[in-house]
Residue, then its C-alpha position, 0 to 999 in steps of 0.5 A: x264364635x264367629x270373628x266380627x267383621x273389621x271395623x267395628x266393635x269386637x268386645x269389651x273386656x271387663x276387669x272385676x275388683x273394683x271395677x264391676x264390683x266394689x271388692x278393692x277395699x275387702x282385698x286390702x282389708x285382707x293384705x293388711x289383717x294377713x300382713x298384721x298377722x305376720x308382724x307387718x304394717x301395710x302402709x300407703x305405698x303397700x296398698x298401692x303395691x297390691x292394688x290389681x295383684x294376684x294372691x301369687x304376685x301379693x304373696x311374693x311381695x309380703x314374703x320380701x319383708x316378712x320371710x314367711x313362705x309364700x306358700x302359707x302366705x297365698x293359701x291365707x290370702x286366697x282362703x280369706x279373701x274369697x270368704x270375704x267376697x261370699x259374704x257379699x259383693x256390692x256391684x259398682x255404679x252403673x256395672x249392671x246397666x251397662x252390661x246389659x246394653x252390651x247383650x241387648x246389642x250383641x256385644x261380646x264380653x269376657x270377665x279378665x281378672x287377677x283373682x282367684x277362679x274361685x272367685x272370679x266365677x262367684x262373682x260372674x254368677x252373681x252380676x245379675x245373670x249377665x253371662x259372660x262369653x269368656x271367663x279368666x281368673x289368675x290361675x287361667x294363664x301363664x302370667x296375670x296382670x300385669x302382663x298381657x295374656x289375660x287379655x290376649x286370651x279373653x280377646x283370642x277366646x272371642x276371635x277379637x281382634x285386642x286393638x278393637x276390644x275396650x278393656x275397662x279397668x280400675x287400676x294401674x297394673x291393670x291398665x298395664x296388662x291390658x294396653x300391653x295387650x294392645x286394647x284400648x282402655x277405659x279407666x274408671x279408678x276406684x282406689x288409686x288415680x289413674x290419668x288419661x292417656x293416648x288410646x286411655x279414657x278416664x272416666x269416674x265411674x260407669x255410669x258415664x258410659x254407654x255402648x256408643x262411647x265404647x265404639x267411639x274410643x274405637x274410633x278415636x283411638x284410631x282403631x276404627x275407621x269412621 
Protein backbone atom coordinates (compact mmCIF):
# COMPACT_ATOMS: atom_id res chain seq x y z
CA UNK A 1 0.00 0.00 0.00
CA UNK A 2 1.32 3.19 -1.30
CA UNK A 3 2.50 5.61 2.22
CA UNK A 4 -0.44 8.57 2.06
CA UNK A 5 0.97 11.77 1.63
CA UNK A 6 1.48 14.09 4.62
CA UNK A 7 -1.33 15.80 5.69
CA UNK A 8 -3.91 14.07 5.64
CA UNK A 9 -5.93 11.43 6.97
CA UNK A 10 -3.87 8.06 6.77
CA UNK A 11 -6.40 5.72 8.36
CA UNK A 12 -8.78 4.69 11.01
CA UNK A 13 -7.95 1.95 13.35
CA UNK A 14 -10.91 0.10 14.70
CA UNK A 15 -11.04 -1.57 17.72
CA UNK A 16 -13.87 -4.62 17.79
CA UNK A 17 -15.69 -5.47 21.17
CA UNK A 18 -18.16 -3.20 21.92
CA UNK A 19 -17.10 -0.81 19.50
CA UNK A 20 -17.92 -2.27 16.03
CA UNK A 21 -19.87 -4.77 17.61
CA UNK A 22 -22.02 -5.15 20.84
CA UNK A 23 -19.82 -8.30 21.87
CA UNK A 24 -18.56 -6.45 25.79
CA UNK A 25 -21.68 -7.97 27.64
CA UNK A 26 -21.24 -11.75 26.17
CA UNK A 27 -17.33 -11.44 27.29
CA UNK A 28 -18.41 -10.52 30.86
CA UNK A 29 -21.07 -12.80 30.64
CA UNK A 30 -18.27 -15.25 30.04
CA UNK A 31 -15.57 -13.89 32.80
CA UNK A 32 -18.26 -14.42 35.18
CA UNK A 33 -19.89 -17.95 34.51
CA UNK A 34 -15.91 -19.02 33.97
CA UNK A 35 -15.01 -17.38 37.25
CA UNK A 36 -18.37 -18.62 39.06
CA UNK A 37 -17.23 -22.06 37.75
CA UNK A 38 -13.95 -21.98 39.95
CA UNK A 39 -15.75 -20.89 43.05
CA UNK A 40 -15.37 -16.73 42.39
CA UNK A 41 -17.92 -13.89 42.30
CA UNK A 42 -16.77 -11.07 39.32
CA UNK A 43 -18.05 -8.14 41.09
CA UNK A 44 -18.09 -4.25 39.87
CA UNK A 45 -14.17 -3.66 40.03
CA UNK A 46 -13.72 -7.46 38.08
CA UNK A 47 -15.63 -6.27 35.06
CA UNK A 48 -13.99 -3.02 34.84
CA UNK A 49 -10.59 -5.03 35.38
CA UNK A 50 -11.30 -7.18 31.84
CA UNK A 51 -13.18 -4.93 30.14
CA UNK A 52 -10.46 -4.53 26.88
CA UNK A 53 -8.37 -7.65 27.93
CA UNK A 54 -6.99 -10.52 26.38
CA UNK A 55 -8.33 -13.96 27.07
CA UNK A 56 -4.04 -14.20 28.30
CA UNK A 57 -4.27 -10.80 30.57
CA UNK A 58 -8.03 -12.10 31.78
CA UNK A 59 -6.56 -15.48 32.64
CA UNK A 60 -3.63 -14.30 34.60
CA UNK A 61 -5.73 -11.84 36.73
CA UNK A 62 -8.74 -14.95 37.49
CA UNK A 63 -5.44 -17.21 38.39
CA UNK A 64 -4.53 -14.48 41.12
CA UNK A 65 -7.62 -15.08 43.18
CA UNK A 66 -8.57 -18.56 41.89
CA UNK A 67 -5.32 -20.47 41.74
CA UNK A 68 -6.40 -22.75 38.93
CA UNK A 69 -3.74 -22.77 35.98
CA UNK A 70 -3.91 -20.21 33.69
CA UNK A 71 -3.73 -22.48 31.10
CA UNK A 72 -7.10 -24.34 31.48
CA UNK A 73 -8.40 -21.01 32.53
CA UNK A 74 -7.53 -19.18 28.94
CA UNK A 75 -8.48 -22.39 27.10
CA UNK A 76 -12.33 -22.00 29.15
CA UNK A 77 -12.38 -18.36 28.24
CA UNK A 78 -11.05 -18.39 24.51
CA UNK A 79 -13.37 -21.72 23.62
CA UNK A 80 -16.44 -20.26 25.46
CA UNK A 81 -16.38 -16.78 24.14
CA UNK A 82 -15.91 -17.53 20.55
CA UNK A 83 -19.13 -19.94 20.99
CA UNK A 84 -20.58 -16.91 22.17
CA UNK A 85 -19.84 -14.59 19.39
CA UNK A 86 -20.79 -17.69 16.70
CA UNK A 87 -23.91 -17.20 17.95
CA UNK A 88 -24.27 -14.00 16.63
CA UNK A 89 -23.03 -10.55 17.20
CA UNK A 90 -25.09 -7.40 16.95
CA UNK A 91 -22.97 -4.41 15.22
CA UNK A 92 -23.16 -1.11 17.03
CA UNK A 93 -24.93 2.07 16.07
CA UNK A 94 -23.81 3.76 13.33
CA UNK A 95 -20.61 0.91 12.68
CA UNK A 96 -21.78 -0.08 9.37
CA UNK A 97 -22.47 3.04 7.93
CA UNK A 98 -19.69 4.62 8.61
CA UNK A 99 -17.43 1.93 7.62
CA UNK A 100 -18.76 2.09 4.36
CA UNK A 101 -18.07 5.92 3.92
CA UNK A 102 -14.49 5.51 4.79
CA UNK A 103 -14.32 2.79 1.41
CA UNK A 104 -16.52 4.94 -0.75
CA UNK A 105 -13.54 7.73 0.38
CA UNK A 106 -10.71 5.53 0.05
CA UNK A 107 -9.74 5.69 3.56
CA UNK A 108 -7.56 2.93 4.71
CA UNK A 109 -8.82 0.77 8.01
CA UNK A 110 -7.30 -1.97 10.19
CA UNK A 111 -9.44 -4.07 12.69
CA UNK A 112 -7.07 -3.78 16.13
CA UNK A 113 -8.21 -6.07 18.73
CA UNK A 114 -7.35 -7.91 21.87
CA UNK A 115 -9.46 -10.87 21.01
CA UNK A 116 -8.69 -14.19 19.96
CA UNK A 117 -7.85 -14.19 15.98
CA UNK A 118 -10.39 -16.92 15.94
CA UNK A 119 -12.64 -14.60 16.43
CA UNK A 120 -11.49 -11.32 15.36
CA UNK A 121 -11.73 -12.79 11.65
CA UNK A 122 -15.28 -14.04 12.32
CA UNK A 123 -16.51 -11.20 13.08
CA UNK A 124 -14.27 -9.05 10.30
CA UNK A 125 -16.29 -11.29 8.02
CA UNK A 126 -19.44 -10.63 8.95
CA UNK A 127 -19.43 -6.46 9.17
CA UNK A 128 -21.42 -6.21 6.00
CA UNK A 129 -18.48 -7.40 3.91
CA UNK A 130 -16.55 -4.30 4.81
CA UNK A 131 -12.93 -5.51 4.10
CA UNK A 132 -10.56 -4.49 6.24
CA UNK A 133 -6.94 -3.69 4.98
CA UNK A 134 -5.42 -4.83 8.14
CA UNK A 135 -6.57 -7.39 10.51
CA UNK A 136 -4.87 -7.93 14.26
CA UNK A 137 -6.08 -10.17 16.82
CA UNK A 138 -4.37 -10.90 20.46
CA UNK A 139 -2.04 -13.37 19.49
CA UNK A 140 -0.94 -11.20 16.11
CA UNK A 141 1.65 -9.47 18.37
CA UNK A 142 4.11 -9.44 21.09
CA UNK A 143 1.91 -7.56 23.52
CA UNK A 144 -1.89 -6.48 23.37
CA UNK A 145 -3.68 -3.95 24.76
CA UNK A 146 -2.89 -2.18 26.55
CA UNK A 147 0.45 -1.86 25.23
CA UNK A 148 0.88 -0.28 21.98
CA UNK A 149 2.04 -2.59 19.28
CA UNK A 150 -1.15 -3.49 17.85
CA UNK A 151 -1.55 -0.35 16.98
CA UNK A 152 1.85 0.36 16.02
CA UNK A 153 1.53 -2.80 13.64
CA UNK A 154 -2.35 -1.95 12.00
CA UNK A 155 -0.70 1.62 11.37
CA UNK A 156 3.19 0.35 10.14
CA UNK A 157 0.87 -2.58 7.86
CA UNK A 158 -0.98 0.45 6.10
CA UNK A 159 2.61 2.81 5.64
CA UNK A 160 0.53 5.27 8.09
CA UNK A 161 1.95 7.42 10.03
CA UNK A 162 0.12 6.76 14.16
CA UNK A 163 -0.22 10.44 14.92
CA UNK A 164 -2.21 10.67 11.70
CA UNK A 165 -4.56 7.54 12.26
CA UNK A 166 -7.70 7.89 14.40
CA UNK A 167 -8.27 4.90 16.71
CA UNK A 168 -11.78 4.50 17.76
CA UNK A 169 -12.31 2.49 20.91
CA UNK A 170 -14.55 1.96 23.75
CA UNK A 171 -12.58 1.19 26.74
CA UNK A 172 -10.00 2.66 28.80
CA UNK A 173 -7.30 0.12 28.23
CA UNK A 174 -7.77 0.40 24.90
CA UNK A 175 -7.51 4.09 24.51
CA UNK A 176 -4.54 3.15 26.59
CA UNK A 177 -2.91 1.21 23.77
CA UNK A 178 -3.75 3.35 21.15
CA UNK A 179 -2.73 6.91 22.59
CA UNK A 180 0.57 4.97 23.42
CA UNK A 181 0.99 4.35 20.21
CA UNK A 182 0.71 7.91 19.28
CA UNK A 183 -2.84 8.01 17.24
CA UNK A 184 -5.50 10.10 18.08
CA UNK A 185 -8.52 8.96 19.67
CA UNK A 186 -12.11 8.61 19.61
CA UNK A 187 -13.87 7.15 22.22
CA UNK A 188 -17.28 5.79 22.11
CA UNK A 189 -17.52 3.98 25.69
CA UNK A 190 -19.94 1.17 25.86
CA UNK A 191 -19.61 -0.17 29.27
CA UNK A 192 -17.12 1.90 31.30
CA UNK A 193 -17.18 6.11 31.05
CA UNK A 194 -14.37 7.37 29.40
CA UNK A 195 -13.98 11.39 29.53
CA UNK A 196 -12.39 13.42 26.98
CA UNK A 197 -8.84 14.34 26.77
CA UNK A 198 -6.34 16.22 24.88
CA UNK A 199 -5.83 14.37 21.26
CA UNK A 200 -9.40 12.21 22.91
CA UNK A 201 -12.76 12.75 21.24
CA UNK A 202 -16.02 11.30 23.37
CA UNK A 203 -18.44 10.52 21.51
CA UNK A 204 -21.78 8.41 22.76
CA UNK A 205 -21.87 6.23 19.71
CA UNK A 206 -20.79 6.27 16.05
CA UNK A 207 -23.63 7.49 14.70
CA UNK A 208 -22.44 11.03 15.59
CA UNK A 209 -19.35 10.36 13.37
CA UNK A 210 -18.38 10.96 9.88
CA UNK A 211 -15.48 11.04 7.67
CA UNK A 212 -15.15 14.97 7.94
CA UNK A 213 -15.05 14.59 11.94
CA UNK A 214 -12.41 12.01 11.63
CA UNK A 215 -10.09 14.46 9.40
CA UNK A 216 -11.11 17.17 11.89
CA UNK A 217 -9.70 15.51 15.02
CA UNK A 218 -6.69 15.45 12.95
CA UNK A 219 -6.69 18.63 12.49
CA UNK A 220 -7.48 19.87 15.99
CA UNK A 221 -5.31 17.64 17.74
CA UNK A 222 -2.56 19.35 16.02
CA UNK A 223 -1.55 16.46 13.57
CA UNK A 224 -2.54 18.05 10.54
CA UNK A 225 -2.13 21.46 9.23
CA UNK A 226 -5.36 23.05 7.91
Amino acid sequence: MKTPRAGTLHAVLFDMDGTLVDTEELWLDVVGEVYARHGGTLGPQGREAVLGRSVEDTAELLYGSLGVPRARLADELGREFTEAVAEGAAPRPGALRLLAALRAESVPTALVSASPRAVVRRIAESLDGHGFDAVYGAEDTPRTKPAPDPYLAAAARLGADPARCVAVEDTPTGVASAEAAGCVVLAVPSVQAISPAPGRTVLADLTLADVGLLRSLVREAGKEPA
